[in-house]
C-alpha positions as CSV (number, residue, x, y, z in Angstrom):
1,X,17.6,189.9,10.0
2,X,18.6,190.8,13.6
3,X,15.8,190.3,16.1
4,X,14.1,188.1,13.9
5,X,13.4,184.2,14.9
6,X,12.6,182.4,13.1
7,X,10.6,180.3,15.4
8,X,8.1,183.0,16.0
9,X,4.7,183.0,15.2
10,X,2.0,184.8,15.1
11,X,-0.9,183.6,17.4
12,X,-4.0,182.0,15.9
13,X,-7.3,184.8,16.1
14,X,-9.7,183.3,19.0
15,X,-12.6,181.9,17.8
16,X,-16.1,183.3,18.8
17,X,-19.5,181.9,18.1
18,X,-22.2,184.6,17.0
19,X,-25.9,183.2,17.7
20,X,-28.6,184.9,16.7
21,X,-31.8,184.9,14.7
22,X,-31.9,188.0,13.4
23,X,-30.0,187.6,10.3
24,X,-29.4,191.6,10.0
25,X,-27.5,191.3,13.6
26,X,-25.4,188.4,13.5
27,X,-24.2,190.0,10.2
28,X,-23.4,193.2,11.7
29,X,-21.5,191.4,14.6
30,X,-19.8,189.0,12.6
31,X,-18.4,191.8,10.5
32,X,-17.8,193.7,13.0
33,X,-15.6,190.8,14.9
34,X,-13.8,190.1,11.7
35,X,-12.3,193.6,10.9
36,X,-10.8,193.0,14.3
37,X,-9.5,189.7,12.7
38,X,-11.3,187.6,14.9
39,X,-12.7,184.2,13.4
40,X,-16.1,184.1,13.4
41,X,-18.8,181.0,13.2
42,X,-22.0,181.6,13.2
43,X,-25.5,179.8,14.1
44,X,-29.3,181.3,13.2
45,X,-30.9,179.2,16.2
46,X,-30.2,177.7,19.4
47,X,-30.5,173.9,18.0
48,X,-27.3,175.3,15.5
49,X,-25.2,176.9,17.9
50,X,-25.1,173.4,20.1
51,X,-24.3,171.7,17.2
52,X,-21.4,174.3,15.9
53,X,-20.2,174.8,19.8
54,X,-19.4,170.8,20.0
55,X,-17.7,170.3,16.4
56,X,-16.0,173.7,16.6
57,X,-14.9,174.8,20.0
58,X,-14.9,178.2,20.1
59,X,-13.2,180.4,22.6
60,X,-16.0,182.4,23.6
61,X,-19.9,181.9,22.7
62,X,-21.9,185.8,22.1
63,X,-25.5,184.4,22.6
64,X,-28.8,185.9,22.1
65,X,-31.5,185.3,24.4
66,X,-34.8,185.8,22.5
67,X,-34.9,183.3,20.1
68,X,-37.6,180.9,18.7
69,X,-37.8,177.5,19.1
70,X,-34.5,177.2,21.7
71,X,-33.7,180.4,23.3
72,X,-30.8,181.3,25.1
73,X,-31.0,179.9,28.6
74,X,-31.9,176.6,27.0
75,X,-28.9,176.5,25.3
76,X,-27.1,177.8,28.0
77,X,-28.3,175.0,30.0
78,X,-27.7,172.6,27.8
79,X,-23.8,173.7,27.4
80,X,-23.3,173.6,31.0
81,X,-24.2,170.0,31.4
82,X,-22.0,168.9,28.2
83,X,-18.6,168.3,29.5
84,X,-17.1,169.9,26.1
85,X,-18.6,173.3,26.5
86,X,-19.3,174.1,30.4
87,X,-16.2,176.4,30.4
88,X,-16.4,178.3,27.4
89,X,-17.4,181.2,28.4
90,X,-20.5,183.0,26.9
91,X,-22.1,186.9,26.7
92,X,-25.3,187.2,26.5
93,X,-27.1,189.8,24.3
94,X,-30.4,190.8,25.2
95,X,-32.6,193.8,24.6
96,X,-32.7,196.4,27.1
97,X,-36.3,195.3,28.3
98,X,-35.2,191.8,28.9
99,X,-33.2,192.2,32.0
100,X,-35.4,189.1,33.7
101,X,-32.7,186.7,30.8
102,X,-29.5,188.1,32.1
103,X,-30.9,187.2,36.1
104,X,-31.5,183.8,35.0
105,X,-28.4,183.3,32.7
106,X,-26.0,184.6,36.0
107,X,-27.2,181.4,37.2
108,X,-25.4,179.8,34.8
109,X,-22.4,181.7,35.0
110,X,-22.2,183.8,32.1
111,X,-19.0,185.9,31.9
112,X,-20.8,188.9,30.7
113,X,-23.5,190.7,28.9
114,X,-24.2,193.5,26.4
115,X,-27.5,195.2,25.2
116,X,-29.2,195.3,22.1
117,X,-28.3,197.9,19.8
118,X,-24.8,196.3,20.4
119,X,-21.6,199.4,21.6
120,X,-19.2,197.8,19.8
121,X,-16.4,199.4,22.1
122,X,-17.9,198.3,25.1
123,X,-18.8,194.5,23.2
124,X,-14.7,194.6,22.1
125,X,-13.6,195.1,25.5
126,X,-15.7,192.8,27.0
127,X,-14.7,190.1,24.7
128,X,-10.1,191.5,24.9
129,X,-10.6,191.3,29.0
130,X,-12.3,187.8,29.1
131,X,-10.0,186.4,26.3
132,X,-6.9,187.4,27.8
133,X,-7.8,186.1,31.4
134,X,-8.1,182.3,29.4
């Protein structure tokens, strides 16, 4: 076949982390994330998603904010002072009213954010722009 190496491959999908309690959400999301064949992993609870961000190393982290228990600045906290996961880089979602999380979470230097109901347009090309400048 001309043009054809056969060295090339086809570059693994990045991995993203969905966390979120909600279980309707992170569904949508995940789904959402796959169709555009990325690989997704999933935590219900910031106590999880340390625990998955460690073992699996995602690319990127989508993080809720309002969760029970652990929410999303705690966890955000928490991966900044682990040496693994300082530098992967996280989006915070948040509902519209909680604008006071997205303030404190800059702190930590998220590398974006996006409102609850999700735009899947705008999440997609949040998620192509910060991807690509890894």
């Amino acid at each position: 076949m001309f043009g054809m190496s056969k060295t090339s491959k086809k570059a693994a999908p990045a991995r993203i982390l969905v966390v979120d309690d909600e279980p309707d959400c992170l569904s949508i999301i995940q789904c959402r994330l796959e169709w555009c064949h990325y690989e997704v992993i999933s935590a219900g609870n910031g106590a999880e998603a340390l625990r998955v961000a460690e073992d699996e190393k995602p690319d990127l982290i989508l993080l809720d904010t309002n969760m029970p228990v652990m929410n999303g600045l705690d966890v955000l906290e928490r991966m900044r002072k682990n040496p693994a996961l300082r530098d992967t880089p996280v989006i915070m979602v948040t509902a519209l009213c909680e604008r006071q999380y997205i303030d404190a979470a800059s702190a930590y230097g998220i590398a974006d954010y996006v409102t609850k109901p999700v735009d899947f347009t705008s999440l997609l090309d949040k998620i192509s722009n910060i991807l690509g400048l890894r």
